[in-house]
N, C-alpha and C positions, 0 to 999 in steps of 0.2 A: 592904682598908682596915679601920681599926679603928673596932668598933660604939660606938655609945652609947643612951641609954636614950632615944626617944620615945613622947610619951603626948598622944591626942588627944581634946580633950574637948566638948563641947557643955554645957547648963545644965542636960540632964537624963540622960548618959549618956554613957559611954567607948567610945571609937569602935575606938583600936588602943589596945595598951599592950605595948610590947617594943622590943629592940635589934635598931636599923638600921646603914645605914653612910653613907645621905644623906638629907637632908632638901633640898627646895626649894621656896619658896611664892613668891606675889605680895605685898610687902610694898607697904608705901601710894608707896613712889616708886622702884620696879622689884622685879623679881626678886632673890632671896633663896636662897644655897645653903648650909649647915648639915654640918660633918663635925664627926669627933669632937675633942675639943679645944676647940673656938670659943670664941671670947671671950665673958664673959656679953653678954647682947641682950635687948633688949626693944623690940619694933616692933609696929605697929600693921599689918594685913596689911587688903588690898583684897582683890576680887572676883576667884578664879582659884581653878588647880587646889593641890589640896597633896600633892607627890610624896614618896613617900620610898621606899628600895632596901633589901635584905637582903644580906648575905654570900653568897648563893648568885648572885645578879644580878635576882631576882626584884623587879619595881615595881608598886607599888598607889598610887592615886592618891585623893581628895579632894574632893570639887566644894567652895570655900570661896563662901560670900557676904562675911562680913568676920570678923574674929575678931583676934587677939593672939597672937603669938611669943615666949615666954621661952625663954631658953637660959642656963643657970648651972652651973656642976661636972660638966660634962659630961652635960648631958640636956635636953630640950628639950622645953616642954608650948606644944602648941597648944590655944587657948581657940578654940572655932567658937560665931559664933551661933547657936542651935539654930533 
């Protein structure tokens, strides 16, 4: 699959910053899957995990309480509550 840029942040510090190949979070009225390409988005995301995958198959996940999803030009910045 082809990567794109995600960056994930809180209010006082950067949590990841690099190319994935999936992103999927809890957005406020269901789950949320993110590949490369997506249309721009902006959602407001609930309480869950926030997954995303590497080109190798490797997945790291996120504990979220609530936070924000932008997606624009191909890259994706999650805003976490800190």
């Amino acid at each position: 699959m082809k990567p794109f840029l995600l960056e994930i942040l809180t209010p006082t510090k950067m949590i990841f910053s690099g190319n994935v190949t999936s992103l999927t979070a809890r957005a406020s009225d269901g789950d949320i899957g993110i590949l490369a390409d997506h249309a721009p988005l902006a959602t407001v995301l609930g309480k869950g995990l926030v997954r995303y995958k590497f080109e190798n198959g490797a997945e790291k996940k996120v504990e979220n309480n609530e936070g924000f999803l932008i997606v624009k030009n191909n890259a994706a910045t999650v805003l976490l509550r800190g």
